[in-house]
SEKOL-45308 format. One record per atom (N, C-alpha, C, O): x, y, z; residue in one letter. Coordinates in steps of 0.02 Angstrom, whole numbers, padded with zeros to 5 digits, always signed. Atoms other than C-alpha are relative to their C-alpha. Layout:
N
XYZa/...
//
This chain:
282
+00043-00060+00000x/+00000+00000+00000x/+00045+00062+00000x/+00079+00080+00048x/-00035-00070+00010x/+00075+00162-00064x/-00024+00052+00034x/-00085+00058+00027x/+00021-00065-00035x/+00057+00319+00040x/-00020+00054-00033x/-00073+00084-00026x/+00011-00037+00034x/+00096+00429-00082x/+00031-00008-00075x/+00061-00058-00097x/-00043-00011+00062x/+00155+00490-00253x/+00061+00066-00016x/+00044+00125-00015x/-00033-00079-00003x/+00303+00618-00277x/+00019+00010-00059x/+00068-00025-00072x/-00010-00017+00064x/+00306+00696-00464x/+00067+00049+00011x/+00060+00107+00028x/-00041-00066+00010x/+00486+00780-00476x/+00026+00025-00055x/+00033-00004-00109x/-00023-00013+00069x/+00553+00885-00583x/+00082-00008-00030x/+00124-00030+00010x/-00060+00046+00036x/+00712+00846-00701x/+00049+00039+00068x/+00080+00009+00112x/-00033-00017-00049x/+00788+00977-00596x/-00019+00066+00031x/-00035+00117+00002x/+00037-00034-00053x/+00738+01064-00431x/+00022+00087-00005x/+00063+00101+00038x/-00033-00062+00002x/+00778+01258-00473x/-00077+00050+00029x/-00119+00083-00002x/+00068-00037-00027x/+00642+01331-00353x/-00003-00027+00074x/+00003-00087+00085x/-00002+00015-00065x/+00633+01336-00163x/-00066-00039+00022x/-00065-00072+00074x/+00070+00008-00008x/+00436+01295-00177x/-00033-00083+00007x/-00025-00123-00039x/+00018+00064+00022x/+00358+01135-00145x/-00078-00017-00006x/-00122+00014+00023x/+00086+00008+00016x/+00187+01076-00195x/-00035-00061+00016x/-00039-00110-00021x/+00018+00068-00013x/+00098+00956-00088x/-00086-00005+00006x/-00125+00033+00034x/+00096+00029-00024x/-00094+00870-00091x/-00015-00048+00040x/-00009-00107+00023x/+00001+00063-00041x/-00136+00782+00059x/-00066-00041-00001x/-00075-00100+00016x/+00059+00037+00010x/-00308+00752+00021x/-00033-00010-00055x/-00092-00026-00056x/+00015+00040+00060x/-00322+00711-00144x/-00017-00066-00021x/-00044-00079-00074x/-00022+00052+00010x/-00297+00543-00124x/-00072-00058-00022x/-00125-00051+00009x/+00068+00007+00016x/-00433+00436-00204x/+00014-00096-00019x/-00028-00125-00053x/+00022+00061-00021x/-00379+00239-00175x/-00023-00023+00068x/+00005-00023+00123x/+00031+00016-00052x/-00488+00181-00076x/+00008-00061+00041x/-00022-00104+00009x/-00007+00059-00007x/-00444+00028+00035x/-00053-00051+00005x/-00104-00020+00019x/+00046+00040-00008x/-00555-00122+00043x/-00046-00015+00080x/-00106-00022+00092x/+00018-00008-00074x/-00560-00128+00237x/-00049+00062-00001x/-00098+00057+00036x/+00029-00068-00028x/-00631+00051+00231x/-00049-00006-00049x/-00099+00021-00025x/+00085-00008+00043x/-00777+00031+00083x/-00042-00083+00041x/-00099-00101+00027x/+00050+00091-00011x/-00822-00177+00182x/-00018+00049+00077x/-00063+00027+00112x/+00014-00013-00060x/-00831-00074+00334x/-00046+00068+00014x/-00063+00080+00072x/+00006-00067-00004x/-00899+00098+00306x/-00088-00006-00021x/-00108-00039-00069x/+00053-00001+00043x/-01084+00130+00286x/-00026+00035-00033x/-00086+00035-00047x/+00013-00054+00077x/-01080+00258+00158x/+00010-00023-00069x/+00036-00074-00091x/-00004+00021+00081x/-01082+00242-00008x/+00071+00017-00042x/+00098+00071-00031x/-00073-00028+00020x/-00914+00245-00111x/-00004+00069-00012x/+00042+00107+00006x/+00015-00077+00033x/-00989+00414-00187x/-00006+00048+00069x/+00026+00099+00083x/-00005-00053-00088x/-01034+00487+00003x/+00066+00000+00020x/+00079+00046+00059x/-00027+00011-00046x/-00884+00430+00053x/+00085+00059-00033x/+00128+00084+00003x/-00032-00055+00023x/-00773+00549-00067x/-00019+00058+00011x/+00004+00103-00024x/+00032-00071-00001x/-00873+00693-00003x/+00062+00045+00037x/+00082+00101+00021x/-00085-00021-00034x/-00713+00736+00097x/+00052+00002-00045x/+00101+00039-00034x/-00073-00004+00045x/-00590+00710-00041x/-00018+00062-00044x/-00068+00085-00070x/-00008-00070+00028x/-00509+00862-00105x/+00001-00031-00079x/+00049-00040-00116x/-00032+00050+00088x/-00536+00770-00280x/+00029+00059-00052x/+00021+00120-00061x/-00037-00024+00070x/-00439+00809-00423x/+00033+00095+00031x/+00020+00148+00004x/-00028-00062+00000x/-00343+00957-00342x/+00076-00013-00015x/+00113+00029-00040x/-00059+00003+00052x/-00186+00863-00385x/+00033+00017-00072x/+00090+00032-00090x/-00012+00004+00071x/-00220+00866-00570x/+00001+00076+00004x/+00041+00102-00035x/-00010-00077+00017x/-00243+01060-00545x/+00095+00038+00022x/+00129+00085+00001x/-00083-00055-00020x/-00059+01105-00456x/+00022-00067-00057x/+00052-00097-00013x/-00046+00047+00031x/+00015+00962-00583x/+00057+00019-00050x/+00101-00015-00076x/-00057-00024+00051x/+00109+01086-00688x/+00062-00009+00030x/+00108-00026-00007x/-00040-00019-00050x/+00223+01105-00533x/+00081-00037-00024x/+00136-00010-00022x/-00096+00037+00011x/+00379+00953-00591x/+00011+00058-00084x/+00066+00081-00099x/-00033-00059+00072x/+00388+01077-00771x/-00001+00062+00026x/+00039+00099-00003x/-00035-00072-00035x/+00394+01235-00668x/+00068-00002+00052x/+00088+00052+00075x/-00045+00003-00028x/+00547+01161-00567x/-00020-00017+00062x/+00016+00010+00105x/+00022+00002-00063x/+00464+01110-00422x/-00047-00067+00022x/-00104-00071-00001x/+00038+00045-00013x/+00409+00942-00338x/-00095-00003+00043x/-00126+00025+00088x/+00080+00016-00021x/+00228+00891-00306x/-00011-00092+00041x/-00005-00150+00021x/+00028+00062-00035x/+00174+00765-00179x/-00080-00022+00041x/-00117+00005+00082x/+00084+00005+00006x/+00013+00681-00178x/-00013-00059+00045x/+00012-00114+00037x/+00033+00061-00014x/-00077+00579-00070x/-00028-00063-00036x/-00064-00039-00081x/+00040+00040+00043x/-00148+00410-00152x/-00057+00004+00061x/-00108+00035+00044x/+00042+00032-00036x/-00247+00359+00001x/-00051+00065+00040x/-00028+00116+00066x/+00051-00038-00018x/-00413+00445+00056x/-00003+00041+00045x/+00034+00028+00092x/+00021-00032-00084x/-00471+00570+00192x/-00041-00031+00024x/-00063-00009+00078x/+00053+00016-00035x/-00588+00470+00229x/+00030-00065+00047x/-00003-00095+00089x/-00050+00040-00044x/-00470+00357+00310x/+00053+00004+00023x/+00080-00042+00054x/-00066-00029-00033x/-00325+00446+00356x/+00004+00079-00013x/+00016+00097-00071x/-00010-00086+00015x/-00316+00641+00359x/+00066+00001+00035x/+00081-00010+00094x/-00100-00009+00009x/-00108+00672+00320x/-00012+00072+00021x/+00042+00102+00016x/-00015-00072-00013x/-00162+00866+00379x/-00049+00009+00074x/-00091+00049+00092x/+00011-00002-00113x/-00191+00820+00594x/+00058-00048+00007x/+00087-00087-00031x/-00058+00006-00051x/-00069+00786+00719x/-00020-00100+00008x/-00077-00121-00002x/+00013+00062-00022x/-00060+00591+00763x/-00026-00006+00060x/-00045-00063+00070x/+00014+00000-00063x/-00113+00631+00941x/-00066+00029-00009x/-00095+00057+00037x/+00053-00046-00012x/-00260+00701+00880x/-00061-00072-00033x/-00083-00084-00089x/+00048+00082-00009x/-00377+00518+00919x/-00057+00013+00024x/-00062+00031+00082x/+00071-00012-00003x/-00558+00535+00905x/-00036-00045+00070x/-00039-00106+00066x/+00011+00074-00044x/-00627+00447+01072x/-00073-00020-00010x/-00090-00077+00007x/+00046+00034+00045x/-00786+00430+00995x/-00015-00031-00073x/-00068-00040-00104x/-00001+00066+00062x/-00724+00318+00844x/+00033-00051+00031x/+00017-00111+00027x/-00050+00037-00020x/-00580+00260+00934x/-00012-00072+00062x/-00050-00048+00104x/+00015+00034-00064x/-00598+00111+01072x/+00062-00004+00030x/+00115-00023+00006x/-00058-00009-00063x/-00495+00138+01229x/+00033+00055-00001x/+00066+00056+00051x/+00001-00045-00030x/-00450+00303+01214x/-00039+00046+00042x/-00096+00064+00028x/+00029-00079-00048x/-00492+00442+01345x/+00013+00052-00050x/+00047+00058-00101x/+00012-00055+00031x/-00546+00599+01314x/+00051+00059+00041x/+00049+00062+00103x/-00031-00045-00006x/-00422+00743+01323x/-00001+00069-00011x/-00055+00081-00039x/+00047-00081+00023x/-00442+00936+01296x/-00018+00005-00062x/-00007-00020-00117x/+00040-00013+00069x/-00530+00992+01189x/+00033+00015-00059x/+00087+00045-00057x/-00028-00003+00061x/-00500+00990+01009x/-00060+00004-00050x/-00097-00043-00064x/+00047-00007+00034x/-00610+01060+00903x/-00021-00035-00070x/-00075-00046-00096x/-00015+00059+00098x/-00567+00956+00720x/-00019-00074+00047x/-00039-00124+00018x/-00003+00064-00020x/-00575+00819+00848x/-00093-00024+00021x/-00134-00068+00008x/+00063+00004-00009x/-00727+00847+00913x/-00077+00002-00050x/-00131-00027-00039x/+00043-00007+00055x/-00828+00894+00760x/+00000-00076-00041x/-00045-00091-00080x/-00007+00072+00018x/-00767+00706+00715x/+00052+00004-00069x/+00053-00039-00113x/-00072-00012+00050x/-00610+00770+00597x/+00061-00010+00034x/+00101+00037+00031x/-00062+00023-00011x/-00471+00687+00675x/+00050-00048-00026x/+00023-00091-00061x/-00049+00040+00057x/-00308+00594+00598x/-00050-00048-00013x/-00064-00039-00073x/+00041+00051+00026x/-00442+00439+00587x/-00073+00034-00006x/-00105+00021+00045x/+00060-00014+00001x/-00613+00529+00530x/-00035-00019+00012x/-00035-00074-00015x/+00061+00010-00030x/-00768+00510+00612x/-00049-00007-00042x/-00091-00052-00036x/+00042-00024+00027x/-00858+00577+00491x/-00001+00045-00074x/+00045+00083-00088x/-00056-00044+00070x/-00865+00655+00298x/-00034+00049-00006x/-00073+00047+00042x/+00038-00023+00016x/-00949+00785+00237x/-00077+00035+00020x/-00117+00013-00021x/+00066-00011-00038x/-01121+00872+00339x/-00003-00046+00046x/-00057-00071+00061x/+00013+00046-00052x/-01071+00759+00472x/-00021-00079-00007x/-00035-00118+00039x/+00033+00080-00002x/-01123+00590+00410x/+00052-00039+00019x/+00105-00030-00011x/-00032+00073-00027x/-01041+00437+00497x/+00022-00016-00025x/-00005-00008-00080x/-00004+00039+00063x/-00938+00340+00399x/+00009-00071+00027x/+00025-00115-00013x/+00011+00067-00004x/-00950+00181+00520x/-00072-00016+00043x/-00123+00018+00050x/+00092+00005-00034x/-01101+00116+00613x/+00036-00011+00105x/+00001+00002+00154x/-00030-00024-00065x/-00978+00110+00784x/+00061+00015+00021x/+00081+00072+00013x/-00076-00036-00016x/-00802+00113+00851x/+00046-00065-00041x/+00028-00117-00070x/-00050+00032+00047x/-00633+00052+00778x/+00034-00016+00039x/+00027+00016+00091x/-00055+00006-00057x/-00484-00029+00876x/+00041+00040-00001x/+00038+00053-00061x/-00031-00008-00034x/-00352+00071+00940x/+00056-00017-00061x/+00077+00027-00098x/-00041-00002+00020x/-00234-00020+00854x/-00008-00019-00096x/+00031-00035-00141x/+00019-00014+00072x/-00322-00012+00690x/+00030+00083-00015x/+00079+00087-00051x/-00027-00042-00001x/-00283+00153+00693x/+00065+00019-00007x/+00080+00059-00051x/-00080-00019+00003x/-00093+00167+00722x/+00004-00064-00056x/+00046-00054-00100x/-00043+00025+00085x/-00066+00044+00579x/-00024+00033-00056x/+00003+00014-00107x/+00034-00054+00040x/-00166+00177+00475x/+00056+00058+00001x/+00084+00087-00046x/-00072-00042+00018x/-00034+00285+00530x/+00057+00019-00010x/+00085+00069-00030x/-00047+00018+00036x/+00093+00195+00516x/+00027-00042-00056x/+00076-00080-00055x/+00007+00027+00064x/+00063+00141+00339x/+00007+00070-00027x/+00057+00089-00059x/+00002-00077+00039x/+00023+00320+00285x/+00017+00040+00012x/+00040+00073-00035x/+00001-00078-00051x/+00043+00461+00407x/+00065+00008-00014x/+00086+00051-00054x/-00083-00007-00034x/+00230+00431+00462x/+00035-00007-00117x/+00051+00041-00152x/-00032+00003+00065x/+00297+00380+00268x/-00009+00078-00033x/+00044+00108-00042x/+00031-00045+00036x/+00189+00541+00177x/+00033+00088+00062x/+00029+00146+00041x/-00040-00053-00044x/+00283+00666+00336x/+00070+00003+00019x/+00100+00043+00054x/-00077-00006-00009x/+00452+00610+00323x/+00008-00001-00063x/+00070+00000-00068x/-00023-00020+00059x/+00460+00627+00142x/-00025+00107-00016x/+00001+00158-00038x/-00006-00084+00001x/+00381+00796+00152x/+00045+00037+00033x/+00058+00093+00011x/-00054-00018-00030x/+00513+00826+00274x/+00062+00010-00037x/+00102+00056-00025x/-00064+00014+00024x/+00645+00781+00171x/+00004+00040-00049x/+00057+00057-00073x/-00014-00058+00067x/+00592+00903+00031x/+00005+00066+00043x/+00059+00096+00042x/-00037-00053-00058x/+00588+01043+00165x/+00064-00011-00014x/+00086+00014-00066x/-00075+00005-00029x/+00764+00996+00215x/+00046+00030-00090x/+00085+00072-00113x/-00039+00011+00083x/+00816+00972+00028x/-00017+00083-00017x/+00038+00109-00015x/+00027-00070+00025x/+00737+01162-00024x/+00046+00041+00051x/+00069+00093+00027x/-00013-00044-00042x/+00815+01233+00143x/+00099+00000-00026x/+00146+00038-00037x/-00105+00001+00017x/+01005+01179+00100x/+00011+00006-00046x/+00071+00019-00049x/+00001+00001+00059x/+00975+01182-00087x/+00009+00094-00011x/+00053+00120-00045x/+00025-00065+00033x/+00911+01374-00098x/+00003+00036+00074x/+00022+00093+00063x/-00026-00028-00054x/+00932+01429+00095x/-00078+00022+00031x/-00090+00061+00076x/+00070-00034-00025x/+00735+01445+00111x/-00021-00065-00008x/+00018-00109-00027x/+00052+00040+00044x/+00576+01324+00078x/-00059+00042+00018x/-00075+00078+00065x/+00073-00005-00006x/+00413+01350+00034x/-00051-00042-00032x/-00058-00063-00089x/+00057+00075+00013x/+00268+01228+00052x/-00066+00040-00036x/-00084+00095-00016x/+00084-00022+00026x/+00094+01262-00051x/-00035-00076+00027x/-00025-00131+00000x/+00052+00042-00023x/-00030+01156+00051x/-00052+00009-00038x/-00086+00061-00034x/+00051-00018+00055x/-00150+01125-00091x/-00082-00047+00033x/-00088-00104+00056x/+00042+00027-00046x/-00327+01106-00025x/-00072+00024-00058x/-00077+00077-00089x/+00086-00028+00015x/-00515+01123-00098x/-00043+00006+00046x/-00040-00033+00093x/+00028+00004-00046x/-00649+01184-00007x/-00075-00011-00023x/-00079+00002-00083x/+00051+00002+00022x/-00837+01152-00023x/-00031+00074-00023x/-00016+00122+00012x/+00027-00073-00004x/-00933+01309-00093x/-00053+00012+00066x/-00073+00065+00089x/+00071-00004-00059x/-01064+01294+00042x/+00047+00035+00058x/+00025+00070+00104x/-00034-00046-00088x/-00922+01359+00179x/+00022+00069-00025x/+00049+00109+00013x/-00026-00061+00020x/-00889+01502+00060x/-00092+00052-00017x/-00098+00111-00001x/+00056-00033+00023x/-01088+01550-00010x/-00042+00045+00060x/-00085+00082+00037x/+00018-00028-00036x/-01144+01624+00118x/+00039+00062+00024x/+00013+00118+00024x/-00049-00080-00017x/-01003+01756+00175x/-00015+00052-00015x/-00028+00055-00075x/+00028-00077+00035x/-01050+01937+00154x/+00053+00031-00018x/+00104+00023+00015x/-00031-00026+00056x/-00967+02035+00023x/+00029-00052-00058x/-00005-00101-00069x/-00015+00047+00053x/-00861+01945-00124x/+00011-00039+00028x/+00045-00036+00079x/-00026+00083-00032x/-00853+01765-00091x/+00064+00001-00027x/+00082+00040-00071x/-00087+00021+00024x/-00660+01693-00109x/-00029-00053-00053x/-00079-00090-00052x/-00017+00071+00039x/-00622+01580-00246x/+00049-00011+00037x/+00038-00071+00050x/-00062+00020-00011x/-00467+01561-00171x/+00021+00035+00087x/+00017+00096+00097x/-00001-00001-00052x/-00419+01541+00032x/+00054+00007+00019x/+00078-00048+00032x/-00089+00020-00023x/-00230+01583+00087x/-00013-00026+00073x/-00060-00011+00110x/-00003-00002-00097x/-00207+01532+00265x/+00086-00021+00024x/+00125-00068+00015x/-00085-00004-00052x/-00038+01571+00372x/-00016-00014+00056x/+00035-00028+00088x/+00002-00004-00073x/-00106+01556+00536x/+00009+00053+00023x/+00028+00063+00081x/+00012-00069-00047x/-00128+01738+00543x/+00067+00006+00005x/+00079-00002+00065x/-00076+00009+00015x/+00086+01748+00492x/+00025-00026+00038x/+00077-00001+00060x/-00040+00024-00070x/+00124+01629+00628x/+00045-00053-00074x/+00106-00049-00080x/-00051+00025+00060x/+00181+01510+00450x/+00013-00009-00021x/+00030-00065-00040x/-00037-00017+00061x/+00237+01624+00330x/+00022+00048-00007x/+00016+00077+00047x/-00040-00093-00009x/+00316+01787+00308x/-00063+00016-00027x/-00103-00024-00051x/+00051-00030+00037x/+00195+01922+00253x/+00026+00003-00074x/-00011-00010-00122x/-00026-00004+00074x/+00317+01949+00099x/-00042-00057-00074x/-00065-00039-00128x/+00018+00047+00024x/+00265+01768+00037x/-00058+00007-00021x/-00070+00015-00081x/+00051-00004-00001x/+00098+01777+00076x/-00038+00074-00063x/-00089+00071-00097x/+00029-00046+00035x/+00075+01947-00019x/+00015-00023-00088x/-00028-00012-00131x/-00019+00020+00051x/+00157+01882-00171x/-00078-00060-00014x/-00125-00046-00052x/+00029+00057+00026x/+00055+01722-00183x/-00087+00050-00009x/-00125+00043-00056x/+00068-00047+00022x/-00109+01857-00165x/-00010+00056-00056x/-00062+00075-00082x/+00002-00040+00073x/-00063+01970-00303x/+00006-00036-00056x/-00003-00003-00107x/+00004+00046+00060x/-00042+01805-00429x/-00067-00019+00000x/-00092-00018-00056x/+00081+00017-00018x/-00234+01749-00356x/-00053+00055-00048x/-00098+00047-00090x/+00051-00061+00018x/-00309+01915-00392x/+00026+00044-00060x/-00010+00083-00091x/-00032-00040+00100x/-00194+01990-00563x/-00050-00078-00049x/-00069-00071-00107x/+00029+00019+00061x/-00286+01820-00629x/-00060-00007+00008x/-00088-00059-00009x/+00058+00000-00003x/-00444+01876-00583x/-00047-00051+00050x/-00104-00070+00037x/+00037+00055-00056x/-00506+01760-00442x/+00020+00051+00071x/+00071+00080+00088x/+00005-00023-00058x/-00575+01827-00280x/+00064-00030+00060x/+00079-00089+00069x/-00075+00019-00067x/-00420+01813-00134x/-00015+00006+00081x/+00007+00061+00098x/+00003-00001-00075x/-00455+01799+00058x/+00056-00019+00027x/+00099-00032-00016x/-00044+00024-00037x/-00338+01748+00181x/-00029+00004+00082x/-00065+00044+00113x/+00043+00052-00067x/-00376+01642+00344x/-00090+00018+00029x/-00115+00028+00085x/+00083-00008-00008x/-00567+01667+00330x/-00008-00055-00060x/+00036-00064-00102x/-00006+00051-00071x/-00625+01530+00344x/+00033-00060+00019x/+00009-00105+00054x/-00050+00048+00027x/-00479+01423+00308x/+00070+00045+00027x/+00099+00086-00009x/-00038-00042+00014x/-00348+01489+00411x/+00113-00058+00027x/+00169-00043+00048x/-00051+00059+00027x/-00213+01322+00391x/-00008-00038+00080x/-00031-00010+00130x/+00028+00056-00015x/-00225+01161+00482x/+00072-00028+00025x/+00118+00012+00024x/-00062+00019-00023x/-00076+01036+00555x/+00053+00005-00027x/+00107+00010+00002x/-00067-00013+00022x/+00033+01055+00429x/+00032+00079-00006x/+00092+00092-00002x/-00018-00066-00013x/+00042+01238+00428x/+00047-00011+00068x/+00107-00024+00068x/-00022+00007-00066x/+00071+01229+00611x/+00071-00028+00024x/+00116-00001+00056x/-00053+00031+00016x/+00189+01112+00595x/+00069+00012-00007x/+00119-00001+00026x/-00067+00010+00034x/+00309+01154+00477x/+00029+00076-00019x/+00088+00091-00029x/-00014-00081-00010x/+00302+01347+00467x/+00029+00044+00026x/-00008+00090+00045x/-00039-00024-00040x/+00426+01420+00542x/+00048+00068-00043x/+00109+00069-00052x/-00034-00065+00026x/+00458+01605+00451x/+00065+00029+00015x/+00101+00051-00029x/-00050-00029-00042x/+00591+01663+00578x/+00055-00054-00029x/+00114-00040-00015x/-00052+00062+00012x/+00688+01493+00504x/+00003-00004-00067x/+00018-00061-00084x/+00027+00016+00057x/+00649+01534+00305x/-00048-00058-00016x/-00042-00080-00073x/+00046+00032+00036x/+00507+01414+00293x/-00036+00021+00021x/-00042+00048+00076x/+00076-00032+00009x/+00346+01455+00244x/-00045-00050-00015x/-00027-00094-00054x/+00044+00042+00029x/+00193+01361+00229x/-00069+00045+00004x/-00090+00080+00050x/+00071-00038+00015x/+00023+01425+00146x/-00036-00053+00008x/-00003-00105+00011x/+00074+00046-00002x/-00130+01323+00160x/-00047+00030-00070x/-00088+00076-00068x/+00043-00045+00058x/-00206+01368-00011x/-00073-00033-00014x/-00076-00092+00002x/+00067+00020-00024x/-00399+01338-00025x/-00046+00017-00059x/-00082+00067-00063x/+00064-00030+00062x/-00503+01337-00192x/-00054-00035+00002x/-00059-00097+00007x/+00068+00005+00021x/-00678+01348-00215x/-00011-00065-00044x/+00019-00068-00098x/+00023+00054+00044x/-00741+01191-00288x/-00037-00022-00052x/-00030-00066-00095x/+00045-00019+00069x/-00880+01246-00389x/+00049+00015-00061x/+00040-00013-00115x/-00047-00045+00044x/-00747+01341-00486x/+00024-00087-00063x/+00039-00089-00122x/-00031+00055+00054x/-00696+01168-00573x/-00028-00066-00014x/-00004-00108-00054x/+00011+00066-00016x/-00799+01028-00525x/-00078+00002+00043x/-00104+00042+00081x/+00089+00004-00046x/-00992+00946-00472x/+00019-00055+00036x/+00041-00112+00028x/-00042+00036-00084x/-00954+00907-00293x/-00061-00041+00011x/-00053-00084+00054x/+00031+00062-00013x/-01118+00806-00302x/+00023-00062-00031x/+00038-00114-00001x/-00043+00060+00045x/-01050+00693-00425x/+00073-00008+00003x/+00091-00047-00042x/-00057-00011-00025x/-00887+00711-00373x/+00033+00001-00070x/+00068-00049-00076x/-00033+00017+00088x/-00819+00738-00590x/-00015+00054+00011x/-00057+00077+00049x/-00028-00050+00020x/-00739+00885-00667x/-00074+00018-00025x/-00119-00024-00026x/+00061-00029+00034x/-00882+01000-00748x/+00024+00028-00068x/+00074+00024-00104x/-00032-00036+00095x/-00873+01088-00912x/+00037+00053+00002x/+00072+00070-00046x/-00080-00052-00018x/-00758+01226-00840x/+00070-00012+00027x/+00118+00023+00043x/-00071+00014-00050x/-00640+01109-00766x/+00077+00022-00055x/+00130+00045-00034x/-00062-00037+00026x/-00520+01151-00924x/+00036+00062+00008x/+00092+00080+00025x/-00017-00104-00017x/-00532+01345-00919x/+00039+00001+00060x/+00090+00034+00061x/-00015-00016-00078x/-00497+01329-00730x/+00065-00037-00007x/+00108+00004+00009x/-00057+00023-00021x/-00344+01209-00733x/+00049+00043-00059x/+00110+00036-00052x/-00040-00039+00041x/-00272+01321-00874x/+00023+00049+00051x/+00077+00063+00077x/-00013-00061-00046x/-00292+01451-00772x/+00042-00005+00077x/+00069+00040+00108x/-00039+00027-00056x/-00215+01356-00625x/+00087-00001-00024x/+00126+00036+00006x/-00031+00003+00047x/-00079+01319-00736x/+00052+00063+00013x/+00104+00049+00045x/+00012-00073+00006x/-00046+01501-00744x/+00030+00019+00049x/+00085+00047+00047x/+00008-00011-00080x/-00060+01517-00557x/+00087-00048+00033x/+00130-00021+00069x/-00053+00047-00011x/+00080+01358-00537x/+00058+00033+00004x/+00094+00039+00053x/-00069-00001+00017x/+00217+01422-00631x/+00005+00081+00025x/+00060+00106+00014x/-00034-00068-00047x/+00226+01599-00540x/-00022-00014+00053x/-00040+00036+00084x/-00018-00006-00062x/+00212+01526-00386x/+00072-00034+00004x/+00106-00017+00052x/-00073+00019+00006x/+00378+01437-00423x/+00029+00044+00006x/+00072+00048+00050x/-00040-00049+00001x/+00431+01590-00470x/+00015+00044+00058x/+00064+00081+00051x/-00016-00023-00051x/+00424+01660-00295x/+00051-00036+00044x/+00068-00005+00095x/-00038-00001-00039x/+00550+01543-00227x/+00073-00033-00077x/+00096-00089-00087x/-00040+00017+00044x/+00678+01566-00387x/+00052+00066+00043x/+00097+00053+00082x/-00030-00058-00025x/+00746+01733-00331x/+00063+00006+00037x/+00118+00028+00018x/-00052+00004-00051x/+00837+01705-00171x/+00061-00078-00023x/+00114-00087+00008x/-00037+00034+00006x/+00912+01552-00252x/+00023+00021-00075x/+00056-00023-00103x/-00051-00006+00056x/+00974+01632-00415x/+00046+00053+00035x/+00096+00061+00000x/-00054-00026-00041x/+01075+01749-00283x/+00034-00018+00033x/+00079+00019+00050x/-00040+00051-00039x/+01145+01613-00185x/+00054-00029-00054x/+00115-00023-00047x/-00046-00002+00053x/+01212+01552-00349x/+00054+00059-00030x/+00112+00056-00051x/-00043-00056+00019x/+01271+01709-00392x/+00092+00025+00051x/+00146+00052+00038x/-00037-00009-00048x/+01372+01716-00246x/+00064-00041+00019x/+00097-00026+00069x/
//
């Protein structure tokens, strides 16, 4: 069972890295003989097809790493300590955790408007072989491209590539976002970064927010550490924009839109070329 996929490019000339943790869309057999949703409910959580949108990323100089395996059975963007004790059997309950509690923890509770995805609890140690099949492999290779970007170019920067449902955006008063940055409020990313990646959003005409209501998740947290050159965005598109999230398949704009992604890709590369064609220089 593969964790993930990592598309690189011939050669790495870009501090930037491009990862999808919830893209991932094999589903295991344990989790559709056990689950009582429907395969189609049960993608209501998967960020589908947001891989194929950052995929320009290995021809702009910059690796992309993709989840294969579902959210609906492993979410690669929470902490391993973060154990649901109402899926889980034999854990206690610990402070509060709000992703945890809503039933979004590393092992999901739940997909989509809350629906169930088992009929009761799971073992304990079902769980940690879930995460250590997927979790631990899919965070030490993202690690390793960090490391690799930080000694390569003297910086990194992660694009946490994410979709969001339109239903958490239709409602908002004034322009809805197509598009969600989230720093954690610059806890991590520089503002520099962050402003860059919002003037490529909005020069190609797509609405731009930042941490409303998406304002980045464990891996932000994580791995963000500005004061240390790394940066991590949490980036967050509208779903309508490319795709019928009832049917979970591309729509008749999904071309226009991944062009336009496209677009979006190769000048975000371009934000971590800079500091490493001066390092060379040097």
């Amino acid at each position: 069972m593969r964790a993930y996929d990592l598309f690189t490019p011939g050669a790495r000339t870009t501090s930037v890295i491009f990862a999808s943790p919830h893209s991932g869309r094999h589903y295991p057999q344990d989790l559709l003989r056990t689950s009582i949703l429907s395969p189609l409910a049960l993608r209501s959580s998967e960020d589908a097809f947001v891989d194929r949108l950052f995929d320009a990323a290995p021809k702009c100089g910059a690796p992309l790493l993709c989840a294969r395996l579902p959210r609906a059975w492993l979410d690669l963007n929470r902490a391993t300590t973060e154990l649901d004790p109402a899926l889980i059997a034999g854990i206690g309950r610990g402070p509060h955790n709000p992703r945890v509690a809503s039933g979004l923890g590393v092992v999901p509770r739940v997909v989509a408007g809350g629906r169930p995805i088992y009929s009761g609890k799971i073992a304990l140690e079902t769980a940690r072989t879930r995460i250590g099949r997927a979790w631990r492999p899919y965070h030490d290779r993202l690690r390793g491209l960090l490391d690799e970007s930080s000694e390569t170019f003297g910086e990194a920067i992660l694009i946490d590539c994410h979709s969001m449902p339109h239903e958490a955006v239709e409602n908002m008063s004034g322009r809805r976002p197509d598009v969600v940055l989230g720093d954690r409020y610059g806890a991590a990313a520089g503002g520099a970064v962050v402003d860059r990646l919002h003037a490529i959003f909005t020069d190609l005409g797509l609405t731009c927010l930042r941490n409303t209501p998406f304002a980045g998740a464990f891996t932000a947290q994580q791995y963000g550490r500005p004061s240390r050159n790394r940066h991590v965005v949490q980036i967050e598109v509208d779903r309508a924009l490319y795709m019928d999230e009832a049917r979970v398949e591309p729509h008749g704009g999904f071309a226009d839109f991944k062009a336009l992604m496209d677009v979006a890709v190769a000048e975000i590369a371009e934000i971590g070329r800079s500091d490493a064609q001066a390092l060379a220089a040097e």
